[in-house]
Every structure is written in structure tokens, then in C-alpha cells.
N, C-alpha and C positions, 0 to 999 in steps of 0.2 A: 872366749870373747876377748877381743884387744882391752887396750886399759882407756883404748877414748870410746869404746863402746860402753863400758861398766860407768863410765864420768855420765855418758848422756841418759845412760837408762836410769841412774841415782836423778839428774838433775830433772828428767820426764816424770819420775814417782812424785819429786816436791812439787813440781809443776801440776799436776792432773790429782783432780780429786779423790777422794777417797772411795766416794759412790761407783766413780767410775775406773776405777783400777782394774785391768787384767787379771784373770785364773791366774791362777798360779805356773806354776812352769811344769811339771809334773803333768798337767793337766794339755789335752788340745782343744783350739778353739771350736767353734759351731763350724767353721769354716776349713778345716780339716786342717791350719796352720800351725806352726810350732811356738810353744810359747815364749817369753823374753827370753828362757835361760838357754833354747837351743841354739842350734848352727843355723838356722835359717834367716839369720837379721829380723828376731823378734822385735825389738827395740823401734825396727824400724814401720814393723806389723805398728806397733803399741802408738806411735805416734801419728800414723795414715790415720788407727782408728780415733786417735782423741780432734782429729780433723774434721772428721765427717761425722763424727761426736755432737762435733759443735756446730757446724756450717751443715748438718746434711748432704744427700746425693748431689743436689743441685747448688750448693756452694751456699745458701740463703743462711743466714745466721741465724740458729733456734732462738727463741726466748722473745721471736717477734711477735706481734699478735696473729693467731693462727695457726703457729706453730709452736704448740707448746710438747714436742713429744720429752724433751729429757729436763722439763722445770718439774722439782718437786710437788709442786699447788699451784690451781688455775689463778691469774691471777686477778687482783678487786675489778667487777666491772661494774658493783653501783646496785640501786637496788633494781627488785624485782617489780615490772612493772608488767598491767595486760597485757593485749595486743592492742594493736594500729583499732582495730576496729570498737575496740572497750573504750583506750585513750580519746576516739574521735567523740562517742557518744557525751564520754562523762565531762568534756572541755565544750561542747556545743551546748549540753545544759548547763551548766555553769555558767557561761555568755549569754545565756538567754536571759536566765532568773538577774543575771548583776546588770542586763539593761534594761527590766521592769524597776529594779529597783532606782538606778541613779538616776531614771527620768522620771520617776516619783519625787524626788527630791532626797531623797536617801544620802546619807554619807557617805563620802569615800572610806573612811576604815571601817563600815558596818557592813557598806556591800562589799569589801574584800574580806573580809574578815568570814562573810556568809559564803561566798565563793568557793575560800579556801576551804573552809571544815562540810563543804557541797563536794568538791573533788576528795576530799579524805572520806568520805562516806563512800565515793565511788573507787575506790583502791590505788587513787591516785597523791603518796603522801607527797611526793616530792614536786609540787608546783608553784608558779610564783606569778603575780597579779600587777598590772601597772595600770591606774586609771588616769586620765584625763578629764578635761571638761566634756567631751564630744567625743571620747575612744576609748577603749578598754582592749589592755592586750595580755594573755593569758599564754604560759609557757608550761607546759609538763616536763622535766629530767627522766633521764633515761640511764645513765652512767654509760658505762661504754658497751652496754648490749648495742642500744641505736640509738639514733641520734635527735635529740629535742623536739618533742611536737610545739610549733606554735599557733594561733588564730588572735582574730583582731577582730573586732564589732565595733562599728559606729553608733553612737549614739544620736541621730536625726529627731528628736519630737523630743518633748517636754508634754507630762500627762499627770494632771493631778488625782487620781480614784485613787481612795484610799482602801475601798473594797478590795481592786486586783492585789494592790502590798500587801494589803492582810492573807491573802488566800493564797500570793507564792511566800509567804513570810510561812504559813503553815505547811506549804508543801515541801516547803524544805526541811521542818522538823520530822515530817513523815517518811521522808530519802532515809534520816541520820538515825532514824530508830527501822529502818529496814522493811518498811512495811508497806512502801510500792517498789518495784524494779525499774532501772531508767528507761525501759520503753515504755513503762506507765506512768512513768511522771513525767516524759515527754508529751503520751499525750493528755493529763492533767492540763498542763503547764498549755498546750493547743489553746484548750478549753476554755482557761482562764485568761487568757492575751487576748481573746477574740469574741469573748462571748461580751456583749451588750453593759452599757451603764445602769445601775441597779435601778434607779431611779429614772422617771423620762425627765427628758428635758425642760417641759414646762415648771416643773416642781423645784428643779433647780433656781429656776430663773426667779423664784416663788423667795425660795432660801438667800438669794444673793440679796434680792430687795427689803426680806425682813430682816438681813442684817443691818442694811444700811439703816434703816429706819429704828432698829436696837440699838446703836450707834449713835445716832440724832440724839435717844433720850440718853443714851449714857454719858453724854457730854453736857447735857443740862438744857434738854428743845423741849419743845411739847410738841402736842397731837401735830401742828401744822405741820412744824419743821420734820417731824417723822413721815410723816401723808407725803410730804413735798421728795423727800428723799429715798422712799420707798419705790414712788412713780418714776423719778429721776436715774436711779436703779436698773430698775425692771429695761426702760428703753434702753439707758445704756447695753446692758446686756444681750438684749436681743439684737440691736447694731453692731455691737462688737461680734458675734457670732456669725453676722451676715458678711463681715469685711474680712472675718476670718477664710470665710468659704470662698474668698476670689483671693486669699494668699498675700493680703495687706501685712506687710511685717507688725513685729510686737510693739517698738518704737511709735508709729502709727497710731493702732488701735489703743494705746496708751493715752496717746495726743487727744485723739478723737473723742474718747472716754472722761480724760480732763474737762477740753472745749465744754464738752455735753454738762457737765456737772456744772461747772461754771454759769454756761451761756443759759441755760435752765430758768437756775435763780435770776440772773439778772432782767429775764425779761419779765419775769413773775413781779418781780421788783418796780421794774420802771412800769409797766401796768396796774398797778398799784395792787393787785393781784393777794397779795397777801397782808393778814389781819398785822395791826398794831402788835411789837410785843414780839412778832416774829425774829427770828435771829436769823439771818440767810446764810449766815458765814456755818454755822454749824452745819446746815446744808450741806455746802460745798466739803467741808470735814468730814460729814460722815461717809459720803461719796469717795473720796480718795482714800479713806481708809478700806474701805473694799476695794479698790485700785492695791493698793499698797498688800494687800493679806495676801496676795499669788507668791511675793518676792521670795525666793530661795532664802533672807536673813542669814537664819540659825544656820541653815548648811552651810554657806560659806565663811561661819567663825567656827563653825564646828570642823571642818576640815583645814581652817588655817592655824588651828590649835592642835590640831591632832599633825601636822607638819606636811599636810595634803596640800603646798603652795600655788602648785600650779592652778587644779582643780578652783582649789578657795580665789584666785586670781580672776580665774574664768567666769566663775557666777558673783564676783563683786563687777566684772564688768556688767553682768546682763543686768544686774540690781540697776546699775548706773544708767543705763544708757535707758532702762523703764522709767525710772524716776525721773529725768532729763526729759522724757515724752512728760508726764504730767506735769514737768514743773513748764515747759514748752506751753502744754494748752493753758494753764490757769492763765498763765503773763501777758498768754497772747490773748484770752478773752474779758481781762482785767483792765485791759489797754483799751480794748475796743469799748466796754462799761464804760468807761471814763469818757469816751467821747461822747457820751448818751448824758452823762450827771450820773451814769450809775454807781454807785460807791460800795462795795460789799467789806469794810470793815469788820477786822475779827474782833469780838466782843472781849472783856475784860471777863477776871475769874466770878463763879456765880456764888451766890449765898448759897451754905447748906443745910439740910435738916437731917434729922433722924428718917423721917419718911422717905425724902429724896434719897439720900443714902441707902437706904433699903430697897427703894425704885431703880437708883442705877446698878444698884449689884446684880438685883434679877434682870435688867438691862445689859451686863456683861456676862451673864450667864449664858442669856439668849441669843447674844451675838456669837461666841462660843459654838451652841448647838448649832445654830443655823448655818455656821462656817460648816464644820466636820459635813453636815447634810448637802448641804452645795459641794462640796469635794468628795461626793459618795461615798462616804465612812458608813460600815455597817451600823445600823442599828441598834445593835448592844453597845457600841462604845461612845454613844450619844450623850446619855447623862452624864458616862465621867467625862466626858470636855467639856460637856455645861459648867460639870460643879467645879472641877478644877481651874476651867476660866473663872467663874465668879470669886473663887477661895484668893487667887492669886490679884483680882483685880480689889479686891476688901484688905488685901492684906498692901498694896500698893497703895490706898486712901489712905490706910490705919496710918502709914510708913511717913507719908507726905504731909499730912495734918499735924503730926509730932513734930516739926522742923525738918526735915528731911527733903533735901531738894528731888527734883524728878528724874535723875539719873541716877542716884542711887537706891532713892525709893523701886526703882524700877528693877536694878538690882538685884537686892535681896528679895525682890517679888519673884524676878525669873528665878532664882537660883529655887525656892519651892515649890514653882511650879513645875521645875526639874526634878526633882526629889519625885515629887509625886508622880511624874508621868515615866520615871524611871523604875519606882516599885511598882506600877501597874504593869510594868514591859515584865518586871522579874517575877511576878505573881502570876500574872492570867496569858501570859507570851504576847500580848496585845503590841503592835509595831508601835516605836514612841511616837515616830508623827503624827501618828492617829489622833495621840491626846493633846502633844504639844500645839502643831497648826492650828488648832483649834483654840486652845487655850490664851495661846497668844496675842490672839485677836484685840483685847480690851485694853489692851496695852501700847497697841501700835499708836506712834506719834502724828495721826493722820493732824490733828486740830494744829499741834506747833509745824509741821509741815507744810500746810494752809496758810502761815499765819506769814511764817517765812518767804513763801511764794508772794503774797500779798506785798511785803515788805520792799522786797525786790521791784515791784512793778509799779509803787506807789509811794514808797516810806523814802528808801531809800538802798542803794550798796550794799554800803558796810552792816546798816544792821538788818538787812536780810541774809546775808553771810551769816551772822552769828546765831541768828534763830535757825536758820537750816543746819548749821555745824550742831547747835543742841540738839535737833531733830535725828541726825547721825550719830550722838553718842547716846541717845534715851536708845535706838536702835542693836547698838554695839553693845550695850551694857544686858538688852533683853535676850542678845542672842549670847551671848558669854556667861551670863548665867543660868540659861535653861542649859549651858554644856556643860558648865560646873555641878549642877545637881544631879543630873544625869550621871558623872563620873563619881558622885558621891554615892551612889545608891550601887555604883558597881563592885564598890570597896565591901559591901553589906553582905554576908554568906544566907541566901534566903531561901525557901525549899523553891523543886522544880516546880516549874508555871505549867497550870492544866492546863491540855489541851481541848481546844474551840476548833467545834467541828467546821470544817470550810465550806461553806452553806453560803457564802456571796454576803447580801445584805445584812441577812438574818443574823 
């Protein structure tokens, strides 16, 4: 061999791997060829092969994806996921169950949060959740076997039953303990989208009017003003259902629902219609606080706390633009009162006793139950949103009658009411809105709302502005702290919550 042949074959040995080094010389190749050390320009064998070594027959450079014939180890493609057809089922119920929830009023990080450990029960660890007010969009990873599955769900309706939450709230715990398969808990999930409100609708309408008229007395009415707001109720209710069914926007029926409450008492009024002694402004109070108990509130501090801004964005506008409708009707049938001499002035604070005080407790109690029952909550979780409404609306008096203005009294009332409807989530699996919506009730600022309205249309400006900015923060403070106790009782290690069979009302 020349001496520029012995230079190249030294400089191809440092060059070419060790794996891949040539037999020895001594030895012939598979190919019947002679090796580096013969006469046959092995050297030049040894470097053809470290060519098609690396590039292949067809010149393609190995170590591409596909061609991995001379890599040590395949290399990372991500994890391991089912097929296209597992992927589709367990991302289609997943979107089903997170659009019962967030059009229940649910939270954005309760129903992602359900979502995700919904997909990890179906063998999908690696997926990622984006909600909106009106859309939810769902992605599963793949690494580089194939490539991302994604789907999108619109969210079109708003639906308050608190039965169906309960009953996909359970059947999701029944996926994650293994004990239906996702064609049976697809069709569970059928079953429970579609099947009927627990309750008929007459009994409903029954529930919406005994609130208002618990409401009358919880603010300090009698028999009349409850009689008068019970009736005033009831029609509301059944008009606003009728105007629903020709597709009258919420704005609207909001309006209409004010006008009615309003325009009610005034002619009761200007007819002389009602006894001496009567308050009509409470009336109109307790009517708008059933107006006011649909409002998303909680969820949209509860998601703008939890850093869900969009979402929290979206249902502070629907909050507004409902509120805008009643505060629309009162103004506008305050106005036209006034052309009559009718004047519905809000009453100043009442005397109290021990008896009253015990009368409006069991009055916030029952407003409370009769809320959950009008938003078809099962049965079993009836008493605790009575007791926990009345606990929290006793402990807001206690709060208030110490010195304690009404935004903070209100407060520390939410934040207990949060505690406790958060140890009933961690004890009995019971959904929190079940207890909270309900509980909330006694609390809401329908009378300074009223009063503000009133102010606006009669008083004046500026200081109807600042009765409605109170009316906003008695509001913000109840929903901030029924999030606050809630996150307090998360911090608590408490045993697993039995399971409640999914039985509908029952």
C-alpha cells in the first residue's frame, strides 16, 4: 500500500466509528471483497461502505424519521396513547359532561379541573382544556407517534337543574373508580341530558312565589306584602316563560319581569287596594330579589379569582346587561307612578325583636329551600340549603347589629357559608352549587337595589349611584367570600365523600 493510502485509511479509522469499523484484514467481507490490508483498494471498499452506512442505497441520510436502521435506540416519540377511535370517544365525553356543567353555572377551574381527571380516567394523561364564556376547546398530545387530536363545543343555553349537575357530578366519580365503561357512561350521560325536570313545572312556579313572599317577610312585611308578592311572583313567572317560548331575549324578560313587579304594586296602591301599614316598596324588593337569584354572581368572582379572566369577563357582562333590564323596568314604571301621584318610597330600617328575629331566620331558611326546589335540586340536599341559608343569614344579623356595616357583615357571613357548603362537597360529594345558590339567597341585596333604583328615578343622580355602587359591593363581597371558604375547606385533609346513588331527585 502507498504511503498516501496508509495516511487515508489511518485518517477514515479516526474518522468512522468504532461500531462501525471493518473485519479485520485477515478476514473477507460478506461481499466476497478484500479487506483494508489487501491489494484490492480496500480503503476505498471501507469508505464506499461508511457512505451508504450513513446516506443508504438511495442517498437519504439515516437517522431521519423512518429510518432508523443503524441509530442505537428508537428515538423519544411521547407518550403512549390509544387509538383515534378510544381518543375520539374519551374527548367527546369529556365535552359533553364540561358543557352540562359550565351551563349550570359551574366554574371554569371545577369543570376543567373534572374534565381533566375525566380524560386521565379514560387513558388520556396528556391533555389540555381551554374554556371560554360560550366555548370550550379540548386537545389530546400525542408526541410524535401522530399528531394532536382537537374538538370544540359551543356552549348555546344556560340551564339551571341542579338534579342533572348532581347526577353527571356522580357519574363522573363512577368513570374514575372504573365501574361503567365509556359506552355506558355515554349512554348514562344520554339519559341524563334528556330525561325530564324532576319536578313539573306548576310546583316550580309554586317554589319561585313562596320565595318571594319568604323574602317580603325576611325583610320585615306581613301577611299582605307576602300575599301581594307571592301573586306578583306566580304571574311574573308564568309570563316570563310564555315570552321565553316566542325567543324574547333575557334583557327583555328581565324588563318585563321588573315593569310587572313594579307596575303591580302601583296600581294596587293608587286603588287603594291595600290595607294601612302595608310597605309596597318591600314588595317590589322581594320581587327583584328573585329576579336577581338566576345571576351567575359567585361564578364570575370565582373565576376571576381563580385567573379564569375571560370567562369571569363574560358573565360580568350577562350579570350587567340583566341587571340594566330590571333596573330599565323599575325607572321606567316609577316614572310613569309618578304621573298617577303614585309614590312607592323605600321604608327606613325596621324595629326588632327576638320573635321577628326568629321569624326572619325561619324566613331565610325558606327562602333558601324554596330556591334549591325551584332550580330542581334533589331532595336530599333541601334541608342543608335551608339550614345553611338561615345559619349564614343569623350570623349576617349577629354581624350587623354589633356595628358591623353590610358589606362586611356580609362578608364574613359568605365566607361561612363557604366553609360549610364546601365540607358538605368534601363529606357527602354533594356539587357546591347545590348548597351555595341556595344559601345565598337571604343575602342578596335585592331591598338596597330597590332603593337605588328608586333613587335614580326620584331622589336623584348621584345618590342613586352610590346606593347601587353599595348594592355592587354587598354583591362582590358575598361572592368573594363564599370563594374564600370554599378554598379554606380545600386546604382541610378530610376522608372520601360517600357515595349518593344517582337516583334523579331522590
Amino acid at each position: 500500500m502507498t504511503r498516501f493510502g496508509q495516511r487515508a485509511r489511518l485518517a477514515l479509522r479516526r474518522w468512522m466509528p468504532a461500531r462501525r469499523r471493518p473485519e479485520p484484514a485477515e478476514a473477507l467481507g460478506s461481499n466476497g471483497r478484500a479487506g483494508s490490508d489487501g491489494h484490492l483498494g480496500g480503503w476505498l471498499h471501507e469508505l464506499n461502505d461508511r457512505w451508504h452506512g450513513r446516506h443508504g442505497d438511495n442517498g437519504a441520510e439515516l437517522g431521519q424519521p423512518g429510518t432508523g436502521e443503524y441509530l442505537d435506540e428508537p428515538p423519544t416519540v411521547g407518550p403512549s396513547v390509544p387509538d383515534d377511535t378510544r381518543v375520539q370517544q374519551v374527548l367527546d365525553l369529556s365535552m359533553r359532561i364540561g358543557e352540562v356543567l359550565l351551563s349550570s353555572g359551574e366554574g371554569v377551574a371545577e369543570t376543567t379541573s373534572i374534565m381533566l381527571r375525566l380524560a386521565d380516567a379514560g387513558g388520556l394523561p396528556t391533555c389540555e382544556v381551554d374554556i371560554t364564556f360560550t366555548s370550550m376547546t379540548m386537545c389530546c398530545h400525542r408526541g410524535m407517534v401522530a399528531p394532536p387530536v382537537t374538538t370544540m363545543r359551543l356552549v348555546r343555553y344556560r340551564s339551571l337543574d341542579l338534579t342533572r349537575l348532581t347526577d353527571v357530578t356522580l357519574l363522573v366519580d363512577r368513570i374514575e373508580r372504573e365501574e361503567v365503561s365509556l359506552i355506558e357512561a355515554a349512554t348514562e350521560l344520554d339519559r341524563v341530558t334528556r330525561a325530564k325536570h324532576p319536578y313539573p313545572r306548576w310546583l316550580t312556579t309554586l317554589a319561585w312565589a313562596g320565595m318571594a313572599a319568604s323574602v317580603a317577610v325576611l325583610l320585615g312585611g306581613g301577611v299582605v306584602a307576602a300575599t301581594v308578592a307571592f301573586a306578583a311572583t306566580g304571574a311574573i313567572d308564568r309570563i316570563g316563560r310564555l315570552l321565553n317560548r316566542y325567543g324574547l331575549p333575557m334583557f327583555f324578560q328581565q324588563m318585563v319581569g321588573a315593569m310587572l313587579a313594579t307596575g303591580i304594586t302601583a296600581v294596587l296602591l293608587y286603588f287603594a287596594l291595600l290595607p294601612p301599614g302595608t310597605r309596597p316598596s318591600l314588595v317590589v324588593a322581594a320581587t327583584l330579589t328573585v329576579l336577581l337569584s338566576g345571576l351567575s354572581v359567585v361564578g364570575s368572582v370565582r373565576d376571576a379569582i381563580d385567573g379564569f379572566f375571560l370567562t369571569a369577563l363574560g358573565r360580568t357582562g350577562e350579570i350587567t346587561m340583566f341587571s340594566a333590564g330590571l333596573l330599565g323596568g323599575v325607572v321606567l314604571t316609577l316614572k310613569a307612578a309618578l304621573v298617577f301621584g303614585v309614590e312607592l318610597s323605600v321604608v327606613g330600617p325596621l324595629p326588632t325583636s327576638n320573635l321577628s328575629l326568629a321569624l326572619r331566620a325561619f324566613a331565610a331558611g325558606l327562602t333558601s329551600g324554596l330556591f334549591a326546589l325551584a332550580a330542581y335540586s334533589p331532595v336530599r340536599y333541601l334541608p342543608a340549603a335551608a339550614g345553611t341559608g338561615a345559619a349564614a343569614w343569623s350570623m349576617y344579623t349577629v354581624l350587623q347589629q354589633s356595628g358591623l356595616g353590610p358589606v362586611v357583615s356580609t362578608g364574613i357571613a359568605a365566607i361561612g357559608l363557604g366553609v360549610v357548603s364546601g365540607l358538605l362537597h368534601r363529606l357527602t360529594g354533594a356539587p357546591r352549587l347545590v348548597i351555595t345558590l341556595g344559601a345565598i339567597t337571604p343575602l342578596l341585596p335585592g331591598l338596597t337595589a330597590y332603593q337605588g333604583f328608586y333613587q335614580l328615578a326620584v331622589t336623584g343622580v348621584a345618590d342613586g349611584l352610590v346606593t347601587v355602587m353599595l348594592a355592587l359591593a354587598i354583591g362582590l363581597a358575598l361572592a368573594g367570600g363564599v370563594a374564600l371558604g370554599e378554598w379554606l375547606t380545600s386546604r382541610v385533609r378530610l376522608p372520601t365523600p360517600a357515595t349518593a346513588p344517582a337516583t334523579g331527585a331522590k
